[in-house]
N, CA, C and O of each residue as an XYZ file, in Angstrom:
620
protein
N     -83.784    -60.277    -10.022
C     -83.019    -60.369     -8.803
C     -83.173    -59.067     -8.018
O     -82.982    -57.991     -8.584
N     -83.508    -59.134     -6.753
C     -83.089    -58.016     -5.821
C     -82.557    -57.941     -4.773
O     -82.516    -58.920     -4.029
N     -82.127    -57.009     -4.513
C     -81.225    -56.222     -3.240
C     -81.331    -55.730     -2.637
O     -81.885    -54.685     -2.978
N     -81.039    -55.820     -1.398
C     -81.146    -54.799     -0.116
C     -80.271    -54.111      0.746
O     -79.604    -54.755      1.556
N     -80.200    -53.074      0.688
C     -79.192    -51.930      1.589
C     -79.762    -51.010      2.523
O     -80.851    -50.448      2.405
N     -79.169    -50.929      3.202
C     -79.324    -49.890      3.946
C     -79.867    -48.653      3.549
O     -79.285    -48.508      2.474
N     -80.714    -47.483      3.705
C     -81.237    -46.704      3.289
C     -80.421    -45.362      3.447
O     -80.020    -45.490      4.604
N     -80.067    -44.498      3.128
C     -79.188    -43.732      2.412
C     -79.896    -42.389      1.971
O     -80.882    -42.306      1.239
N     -79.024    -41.099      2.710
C     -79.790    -39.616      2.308
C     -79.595    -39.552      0.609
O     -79.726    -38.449      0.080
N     -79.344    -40.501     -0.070
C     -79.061    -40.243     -1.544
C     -80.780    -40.810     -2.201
O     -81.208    -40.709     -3.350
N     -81.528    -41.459     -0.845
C     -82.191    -42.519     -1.868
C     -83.538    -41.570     -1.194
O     -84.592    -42.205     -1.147
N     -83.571    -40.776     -0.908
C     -85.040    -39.463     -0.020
C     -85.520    -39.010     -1.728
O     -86.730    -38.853     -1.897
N     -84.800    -38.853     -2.680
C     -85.478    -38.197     -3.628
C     -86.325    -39.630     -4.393
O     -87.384    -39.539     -5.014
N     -85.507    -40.987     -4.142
C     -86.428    -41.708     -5.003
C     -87.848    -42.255     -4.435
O     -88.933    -42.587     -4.914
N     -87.139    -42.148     -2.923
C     -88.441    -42.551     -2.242
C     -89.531    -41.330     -2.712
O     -90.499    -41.672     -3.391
N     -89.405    -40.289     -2.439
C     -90.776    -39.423     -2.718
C     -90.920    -39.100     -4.086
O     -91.576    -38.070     -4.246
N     -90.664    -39.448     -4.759
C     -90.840    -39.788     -6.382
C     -91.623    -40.624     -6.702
O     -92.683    -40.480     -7.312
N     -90.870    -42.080     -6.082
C     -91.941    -43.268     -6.696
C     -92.728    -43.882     -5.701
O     -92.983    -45.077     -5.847
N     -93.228    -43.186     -4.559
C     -93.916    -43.758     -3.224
C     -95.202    -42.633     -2.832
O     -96.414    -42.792     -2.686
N     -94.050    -41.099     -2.719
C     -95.315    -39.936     -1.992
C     -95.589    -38.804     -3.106
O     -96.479    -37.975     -2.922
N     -94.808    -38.798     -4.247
C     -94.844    -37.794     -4.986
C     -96.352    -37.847     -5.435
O     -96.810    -36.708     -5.334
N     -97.397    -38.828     -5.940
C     -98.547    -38.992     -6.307
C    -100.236    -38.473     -5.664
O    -101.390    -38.148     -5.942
N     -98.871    -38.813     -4.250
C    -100.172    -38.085     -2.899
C     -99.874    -36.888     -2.418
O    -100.690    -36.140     -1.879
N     -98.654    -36.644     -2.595
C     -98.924    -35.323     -2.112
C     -99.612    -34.415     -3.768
O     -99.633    -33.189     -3.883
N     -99.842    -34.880     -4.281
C    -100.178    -33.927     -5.819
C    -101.944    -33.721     -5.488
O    -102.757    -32.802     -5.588
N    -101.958    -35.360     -4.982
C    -103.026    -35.090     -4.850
C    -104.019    -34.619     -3.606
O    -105.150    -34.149     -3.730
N    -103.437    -34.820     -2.613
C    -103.810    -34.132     -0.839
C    -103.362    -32.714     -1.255
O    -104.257    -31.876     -1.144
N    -102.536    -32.399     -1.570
C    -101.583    -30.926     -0.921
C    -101.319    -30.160     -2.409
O    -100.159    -29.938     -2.758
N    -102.398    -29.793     -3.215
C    -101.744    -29.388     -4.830
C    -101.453    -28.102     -4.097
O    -102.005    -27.563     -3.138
N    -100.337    -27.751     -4.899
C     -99.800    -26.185     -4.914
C     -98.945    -26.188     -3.776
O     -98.491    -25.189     -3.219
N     -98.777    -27.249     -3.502
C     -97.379    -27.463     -1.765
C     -96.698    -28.314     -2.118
O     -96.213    -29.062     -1.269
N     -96.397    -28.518     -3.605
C     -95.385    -29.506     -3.986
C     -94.082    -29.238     -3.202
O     -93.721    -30.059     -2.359
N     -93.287    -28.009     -3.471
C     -92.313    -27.620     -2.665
C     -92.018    -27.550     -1.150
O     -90.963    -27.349     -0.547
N     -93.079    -27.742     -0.790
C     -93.349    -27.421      0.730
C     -92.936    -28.973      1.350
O     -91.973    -29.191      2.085
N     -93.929    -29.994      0.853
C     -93.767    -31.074      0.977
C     -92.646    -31.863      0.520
O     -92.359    -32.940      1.044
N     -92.018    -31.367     -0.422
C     -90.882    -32.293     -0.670
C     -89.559    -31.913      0.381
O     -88.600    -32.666      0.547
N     -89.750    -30.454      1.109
C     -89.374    -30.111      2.265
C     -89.166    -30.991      3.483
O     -88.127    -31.432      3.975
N     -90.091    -31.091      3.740
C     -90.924    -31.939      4.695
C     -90.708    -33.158      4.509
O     -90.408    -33.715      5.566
N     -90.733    -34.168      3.187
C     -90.140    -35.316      3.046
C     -88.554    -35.534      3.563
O     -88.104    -36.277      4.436
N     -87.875    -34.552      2.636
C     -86.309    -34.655      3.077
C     -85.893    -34.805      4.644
O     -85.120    -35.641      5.111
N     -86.567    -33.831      5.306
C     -86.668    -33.554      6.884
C     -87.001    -34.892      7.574
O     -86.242    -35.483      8.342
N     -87.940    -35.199      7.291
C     -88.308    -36.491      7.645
C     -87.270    -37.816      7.947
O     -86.769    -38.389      8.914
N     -87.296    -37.928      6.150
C     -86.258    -38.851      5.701
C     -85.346    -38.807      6.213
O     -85.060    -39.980      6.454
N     -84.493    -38.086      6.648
C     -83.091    -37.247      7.094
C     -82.853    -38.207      8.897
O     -82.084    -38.966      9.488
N     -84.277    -37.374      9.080
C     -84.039    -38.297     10.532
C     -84.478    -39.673     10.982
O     -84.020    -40.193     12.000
N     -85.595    -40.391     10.010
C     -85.923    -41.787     10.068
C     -84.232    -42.514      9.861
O     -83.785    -43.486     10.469
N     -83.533    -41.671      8.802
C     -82.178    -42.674      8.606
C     -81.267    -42.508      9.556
O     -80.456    -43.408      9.775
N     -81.255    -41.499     10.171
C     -80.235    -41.491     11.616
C     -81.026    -41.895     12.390
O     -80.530    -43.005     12.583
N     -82.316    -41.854     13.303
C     -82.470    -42.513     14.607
C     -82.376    -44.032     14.592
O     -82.518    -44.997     13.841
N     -82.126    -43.774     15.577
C     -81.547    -45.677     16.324
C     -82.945    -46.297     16.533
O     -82.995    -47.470     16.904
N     -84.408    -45.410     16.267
C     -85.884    -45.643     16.688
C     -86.135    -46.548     15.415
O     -87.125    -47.258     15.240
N     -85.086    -46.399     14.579
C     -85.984    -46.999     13.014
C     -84.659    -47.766     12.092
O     -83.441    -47.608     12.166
N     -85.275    -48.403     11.459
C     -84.087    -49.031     10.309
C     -84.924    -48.786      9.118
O     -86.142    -48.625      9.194
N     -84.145    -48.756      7.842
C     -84.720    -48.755      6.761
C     -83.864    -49.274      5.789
O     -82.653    -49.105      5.933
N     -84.360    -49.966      4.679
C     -83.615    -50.399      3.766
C     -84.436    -50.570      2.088
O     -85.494    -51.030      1.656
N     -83.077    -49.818      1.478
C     -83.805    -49.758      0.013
C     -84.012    -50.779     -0.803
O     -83.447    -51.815     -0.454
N     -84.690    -50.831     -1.858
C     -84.653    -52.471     -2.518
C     -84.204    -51.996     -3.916
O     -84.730    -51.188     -4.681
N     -83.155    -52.681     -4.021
C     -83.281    -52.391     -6.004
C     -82.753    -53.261     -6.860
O     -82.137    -54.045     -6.138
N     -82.632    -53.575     -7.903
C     -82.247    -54.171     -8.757
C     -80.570    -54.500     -8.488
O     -79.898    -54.089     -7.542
N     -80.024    -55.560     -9.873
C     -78.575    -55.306     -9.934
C     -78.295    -53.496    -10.688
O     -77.401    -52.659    -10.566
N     -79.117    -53.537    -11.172
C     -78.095    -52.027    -11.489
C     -78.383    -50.709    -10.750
O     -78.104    -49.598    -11.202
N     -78.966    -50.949     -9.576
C     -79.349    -50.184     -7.893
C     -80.569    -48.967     -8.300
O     -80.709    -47.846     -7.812
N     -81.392    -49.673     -9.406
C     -82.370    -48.659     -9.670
C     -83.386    -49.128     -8.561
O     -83.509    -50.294     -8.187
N     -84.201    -47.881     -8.020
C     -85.023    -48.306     -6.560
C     -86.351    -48.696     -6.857
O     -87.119    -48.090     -7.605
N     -86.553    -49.600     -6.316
C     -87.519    -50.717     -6.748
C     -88.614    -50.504     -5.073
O     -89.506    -51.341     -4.937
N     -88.516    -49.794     -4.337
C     -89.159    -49.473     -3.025
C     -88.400    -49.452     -1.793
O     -87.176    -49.513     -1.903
N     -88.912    -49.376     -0.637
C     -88.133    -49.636      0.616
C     -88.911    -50.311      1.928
O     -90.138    -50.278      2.022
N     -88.249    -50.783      2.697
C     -88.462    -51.420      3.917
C     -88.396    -50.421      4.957
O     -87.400    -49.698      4.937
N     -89.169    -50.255      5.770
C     -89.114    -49.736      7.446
C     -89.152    -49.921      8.169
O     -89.988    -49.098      8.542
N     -88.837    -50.606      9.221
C     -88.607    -50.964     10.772
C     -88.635    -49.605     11.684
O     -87.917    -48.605     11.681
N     -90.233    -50.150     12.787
C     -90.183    -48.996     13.718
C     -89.695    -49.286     14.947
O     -90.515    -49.879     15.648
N     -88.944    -49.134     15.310
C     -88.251    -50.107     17.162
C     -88.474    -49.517     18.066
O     -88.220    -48.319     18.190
N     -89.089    -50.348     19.039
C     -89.887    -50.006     20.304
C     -89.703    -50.895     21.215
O     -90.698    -51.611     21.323
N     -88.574    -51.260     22.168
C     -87.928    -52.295     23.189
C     -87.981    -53.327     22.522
O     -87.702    -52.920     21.394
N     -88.108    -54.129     22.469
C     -88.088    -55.776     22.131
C     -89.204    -56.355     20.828
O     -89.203    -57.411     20.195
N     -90.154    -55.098     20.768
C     -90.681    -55.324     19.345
C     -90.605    -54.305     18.222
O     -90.495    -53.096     18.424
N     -90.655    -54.729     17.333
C     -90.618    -53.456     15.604
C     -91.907    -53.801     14.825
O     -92.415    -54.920     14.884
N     -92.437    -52.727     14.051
C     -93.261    -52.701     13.306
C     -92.973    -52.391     12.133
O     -92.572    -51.254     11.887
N     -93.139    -53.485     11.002
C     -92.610    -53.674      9.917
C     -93.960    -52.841      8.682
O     -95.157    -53.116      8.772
N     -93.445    -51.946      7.736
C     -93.632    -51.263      6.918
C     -92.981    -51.727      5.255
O     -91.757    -51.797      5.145
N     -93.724    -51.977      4.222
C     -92.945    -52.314      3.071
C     -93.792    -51.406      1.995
O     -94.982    -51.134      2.152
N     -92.911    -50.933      0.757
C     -93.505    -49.467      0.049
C     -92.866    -50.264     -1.496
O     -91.718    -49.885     -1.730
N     -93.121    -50.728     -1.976
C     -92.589    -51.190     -3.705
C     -93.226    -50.453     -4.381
O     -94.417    -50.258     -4.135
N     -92.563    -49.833     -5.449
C     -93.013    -49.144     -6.651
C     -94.392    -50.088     -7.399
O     -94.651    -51.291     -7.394
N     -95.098    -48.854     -8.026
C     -95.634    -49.535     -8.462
C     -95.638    -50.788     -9.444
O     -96.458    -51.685     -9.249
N     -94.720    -50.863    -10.510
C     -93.929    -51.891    -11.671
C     -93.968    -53.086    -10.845
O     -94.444    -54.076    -11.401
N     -93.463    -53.260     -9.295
C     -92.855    -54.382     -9.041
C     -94.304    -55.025     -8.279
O     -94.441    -56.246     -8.212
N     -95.272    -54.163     -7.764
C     -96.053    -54.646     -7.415
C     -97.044    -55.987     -8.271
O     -97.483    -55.888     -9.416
N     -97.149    -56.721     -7.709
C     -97.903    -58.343     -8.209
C     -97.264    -59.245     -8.863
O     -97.690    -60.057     -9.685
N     -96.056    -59.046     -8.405
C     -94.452    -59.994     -9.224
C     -94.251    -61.385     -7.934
O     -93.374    -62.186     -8.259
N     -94.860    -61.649     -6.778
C     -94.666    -62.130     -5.876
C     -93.236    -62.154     -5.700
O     -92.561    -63.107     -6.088
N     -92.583    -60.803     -4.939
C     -91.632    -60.917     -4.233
C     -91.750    -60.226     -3.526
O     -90.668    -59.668     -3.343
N     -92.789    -59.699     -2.677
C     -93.014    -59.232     -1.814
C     -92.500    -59.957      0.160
O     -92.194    -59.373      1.199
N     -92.649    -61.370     -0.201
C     -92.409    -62.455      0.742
C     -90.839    -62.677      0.925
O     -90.266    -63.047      1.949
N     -90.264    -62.350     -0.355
C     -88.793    -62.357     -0.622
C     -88.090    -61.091     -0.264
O     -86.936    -61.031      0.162
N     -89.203    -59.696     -0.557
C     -88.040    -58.806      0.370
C     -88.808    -58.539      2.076
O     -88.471    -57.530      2.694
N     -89.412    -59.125      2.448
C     -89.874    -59.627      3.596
C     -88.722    -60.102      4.255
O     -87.900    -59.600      5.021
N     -88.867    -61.054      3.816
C     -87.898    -62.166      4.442
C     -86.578    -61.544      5.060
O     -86.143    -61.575      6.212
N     -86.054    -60.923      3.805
C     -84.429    -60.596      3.196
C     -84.649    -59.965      4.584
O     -84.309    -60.619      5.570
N     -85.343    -58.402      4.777
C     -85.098    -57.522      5.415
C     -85.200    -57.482      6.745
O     -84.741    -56.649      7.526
N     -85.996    -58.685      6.999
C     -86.329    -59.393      8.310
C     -84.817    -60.092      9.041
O     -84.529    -59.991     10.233
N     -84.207    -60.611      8.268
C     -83.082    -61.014      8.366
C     -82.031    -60.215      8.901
O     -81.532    -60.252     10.026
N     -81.780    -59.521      7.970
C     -80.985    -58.236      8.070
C     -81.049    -57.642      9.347
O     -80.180    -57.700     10.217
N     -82.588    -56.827      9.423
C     -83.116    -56.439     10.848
C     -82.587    -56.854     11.837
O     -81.913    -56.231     12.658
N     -82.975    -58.351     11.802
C     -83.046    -59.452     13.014
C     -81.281    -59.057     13.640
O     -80.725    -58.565     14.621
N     -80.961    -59.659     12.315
C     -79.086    -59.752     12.878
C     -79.006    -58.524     13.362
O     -78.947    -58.756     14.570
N     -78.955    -57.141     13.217
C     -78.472    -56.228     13.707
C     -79.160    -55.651     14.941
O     -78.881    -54.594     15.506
N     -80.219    -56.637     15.294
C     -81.115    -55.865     16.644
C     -81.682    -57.348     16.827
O     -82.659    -57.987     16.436
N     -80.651    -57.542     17.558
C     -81.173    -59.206     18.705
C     -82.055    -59.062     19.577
O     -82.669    -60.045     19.992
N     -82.228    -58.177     19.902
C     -83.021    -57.745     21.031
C     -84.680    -58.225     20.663
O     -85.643    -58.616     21.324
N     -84.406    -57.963     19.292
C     -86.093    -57.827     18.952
C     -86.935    -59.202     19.129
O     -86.423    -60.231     18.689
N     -88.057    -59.255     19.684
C     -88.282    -60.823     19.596
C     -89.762    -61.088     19.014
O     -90.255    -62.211     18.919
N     -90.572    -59.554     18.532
C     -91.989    -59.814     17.623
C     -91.582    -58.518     16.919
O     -90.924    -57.567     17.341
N     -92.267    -58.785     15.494
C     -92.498    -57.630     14.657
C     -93.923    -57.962     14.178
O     -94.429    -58.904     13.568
N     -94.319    -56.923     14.651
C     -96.398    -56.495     14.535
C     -95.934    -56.063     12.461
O     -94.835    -55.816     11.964
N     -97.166    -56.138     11.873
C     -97.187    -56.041     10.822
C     -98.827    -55.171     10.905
O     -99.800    -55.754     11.383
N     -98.899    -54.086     10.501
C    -100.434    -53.597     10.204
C    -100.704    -53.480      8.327
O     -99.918    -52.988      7.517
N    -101.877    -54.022      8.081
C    -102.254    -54.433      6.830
C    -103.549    -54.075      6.858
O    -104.252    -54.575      7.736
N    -104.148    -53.112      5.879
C    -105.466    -52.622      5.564
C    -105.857    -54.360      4.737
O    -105.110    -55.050      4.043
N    -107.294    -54.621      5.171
C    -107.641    -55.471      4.884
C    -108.039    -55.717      3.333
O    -107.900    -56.894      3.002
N    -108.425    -55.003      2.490
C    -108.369    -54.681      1.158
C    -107.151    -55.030      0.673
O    -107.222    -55.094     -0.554
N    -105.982    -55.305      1.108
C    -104.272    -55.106      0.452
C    -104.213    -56.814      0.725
O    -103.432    -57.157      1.613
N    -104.795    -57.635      0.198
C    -104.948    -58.910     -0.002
C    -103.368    -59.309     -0.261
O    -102.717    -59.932      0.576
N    -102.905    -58.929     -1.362
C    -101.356    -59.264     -1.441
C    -100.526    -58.888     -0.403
O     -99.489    -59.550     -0.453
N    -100.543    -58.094      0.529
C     -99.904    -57.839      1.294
C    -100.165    -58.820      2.364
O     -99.183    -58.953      3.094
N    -101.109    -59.499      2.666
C    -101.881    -60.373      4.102
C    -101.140    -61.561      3.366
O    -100.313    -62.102      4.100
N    -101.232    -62.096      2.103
C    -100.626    -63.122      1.531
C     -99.130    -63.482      1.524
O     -98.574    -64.558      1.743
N     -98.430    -61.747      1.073
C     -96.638    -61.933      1.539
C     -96.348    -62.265      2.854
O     -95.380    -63.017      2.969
N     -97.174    -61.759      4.391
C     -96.886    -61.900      5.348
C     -96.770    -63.123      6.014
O     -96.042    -63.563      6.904
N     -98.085    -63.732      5.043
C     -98.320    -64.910      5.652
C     -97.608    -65.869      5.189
O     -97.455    -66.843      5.926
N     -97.096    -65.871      4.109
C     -96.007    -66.598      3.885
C     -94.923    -66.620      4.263
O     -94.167    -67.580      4.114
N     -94.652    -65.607      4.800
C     -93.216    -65.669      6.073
C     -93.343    -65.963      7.577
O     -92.560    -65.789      8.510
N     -94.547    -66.450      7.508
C     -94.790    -67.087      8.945
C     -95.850    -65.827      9.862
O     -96.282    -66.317     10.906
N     -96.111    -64.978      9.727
C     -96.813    -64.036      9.730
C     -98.334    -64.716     10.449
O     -98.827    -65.687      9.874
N     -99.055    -64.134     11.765
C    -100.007    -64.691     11.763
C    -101.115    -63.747     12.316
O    -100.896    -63.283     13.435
N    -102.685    -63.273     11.472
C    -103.177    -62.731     12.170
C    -103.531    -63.042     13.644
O    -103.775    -64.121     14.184
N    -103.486    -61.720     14.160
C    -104.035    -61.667     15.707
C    -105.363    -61.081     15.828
O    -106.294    -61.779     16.229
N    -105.564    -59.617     15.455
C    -106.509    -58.763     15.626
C    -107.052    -57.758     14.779
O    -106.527    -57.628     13.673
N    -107.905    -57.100     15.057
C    -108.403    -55.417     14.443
C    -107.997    -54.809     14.756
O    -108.313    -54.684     15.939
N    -107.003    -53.824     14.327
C    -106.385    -52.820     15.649
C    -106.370    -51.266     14.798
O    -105.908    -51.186     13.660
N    -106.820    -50.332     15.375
C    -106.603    -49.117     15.388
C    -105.033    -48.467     14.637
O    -104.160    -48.055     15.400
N    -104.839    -48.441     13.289
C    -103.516    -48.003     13.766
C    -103.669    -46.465     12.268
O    -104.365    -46.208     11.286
N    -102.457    -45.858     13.062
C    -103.085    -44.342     12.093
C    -103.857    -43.891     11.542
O    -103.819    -43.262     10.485
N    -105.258    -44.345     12.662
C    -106.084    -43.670     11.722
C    -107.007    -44.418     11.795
O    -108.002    -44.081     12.438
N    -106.953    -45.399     11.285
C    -108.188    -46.628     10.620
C    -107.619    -47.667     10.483
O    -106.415    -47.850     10.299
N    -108.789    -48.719     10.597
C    -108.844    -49.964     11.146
C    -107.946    -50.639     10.379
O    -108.085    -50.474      9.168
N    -106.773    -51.588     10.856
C    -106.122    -52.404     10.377
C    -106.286    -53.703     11.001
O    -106.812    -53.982     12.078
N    -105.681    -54.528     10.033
C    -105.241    -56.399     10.323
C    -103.605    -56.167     10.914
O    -102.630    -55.763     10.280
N    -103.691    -56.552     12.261
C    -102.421    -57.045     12.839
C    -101.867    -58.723     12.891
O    -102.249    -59.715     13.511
N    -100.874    -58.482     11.993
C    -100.309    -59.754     11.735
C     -98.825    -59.414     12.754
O     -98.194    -58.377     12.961
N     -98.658    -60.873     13.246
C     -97.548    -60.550     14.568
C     -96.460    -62.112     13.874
O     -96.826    -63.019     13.126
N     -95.210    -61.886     14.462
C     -94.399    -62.805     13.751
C     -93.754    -62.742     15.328
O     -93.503    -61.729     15.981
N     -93.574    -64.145     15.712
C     -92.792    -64.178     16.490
C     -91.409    -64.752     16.522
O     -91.437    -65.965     16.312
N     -90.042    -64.202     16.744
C     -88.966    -64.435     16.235
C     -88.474    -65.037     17.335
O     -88.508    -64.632     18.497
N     -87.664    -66.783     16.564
C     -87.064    -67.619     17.298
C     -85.883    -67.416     17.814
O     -85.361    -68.278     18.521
């Protein structure tokens, strides 16, 4: 079973533990401290601006199982999902999709598409989307390198 909450300055240490702690060891050795700096900072303000939503996922006994991100930009958001590794290939990826989509939705009516960017290699990820109604559009440029834009349009 899982759960979804709101994201929380308590939950910055699990996120960069079980999400960035691996990359930054391996991009940035010897800036462990620096970077976990820099995470908190981050974190700190993704959970206060009104630009973003986030929500943690975890079990019944609230151990963190990954998180959700919503980026808001007038009338559309760009949806982000980060699961630990353990939970990855359990197919519930579509299920905290859904959940958080929901959630989202209700608290920002406004919104009426959420773009999804998916490296084309992340097969499970093109598969959760698409099972929530999710539909590719294009190739698109996004941080960097080439992604699959999957667009959802909300009724």
């Amino acid at each position: 079973m899982i759960f979804l909450r709101g994201t929380v300055d308590g939950d910055i240490e699990s996120i960069y533990k079980n999400i960035h702690a691996q990359y930054i060891k391996k991009y940035y050795p010897g800036k462990e401290k620096e970077q976990w700096e820099n995470h908190k900072r981050w974190y700190k303000f993704l959970i206060k601006s009104p630009s973003y939503a986030l929500y943690t996922v975890t079990n019944k006994d609230e151990e963190f199982l990954g998180y959700v991100k919503f980026e808001i930009d007038e009338e559309f958001a760009i949806i982000n999902i980060f699961l630990i590794e353990e939970m990855r290939g359990k197919n519930i990826s579509s299920d905290i999709i859904r959940l958080s989509m929901e959630e989202f939705t209700f608290k920002n009516s406004k919104i009426s598409v959420i773009f999804a960017y998916i490296l084309e290699e992340n097969t499970a990820s093109i598969k959760a989307f698409k099972k929530v109604g999710f539909v590719f559009d294009s190739l698109e440029e996004y941080k960097g390198l080439e992604h699959m834009l999957f667009i959802k349009t909300l009724d």
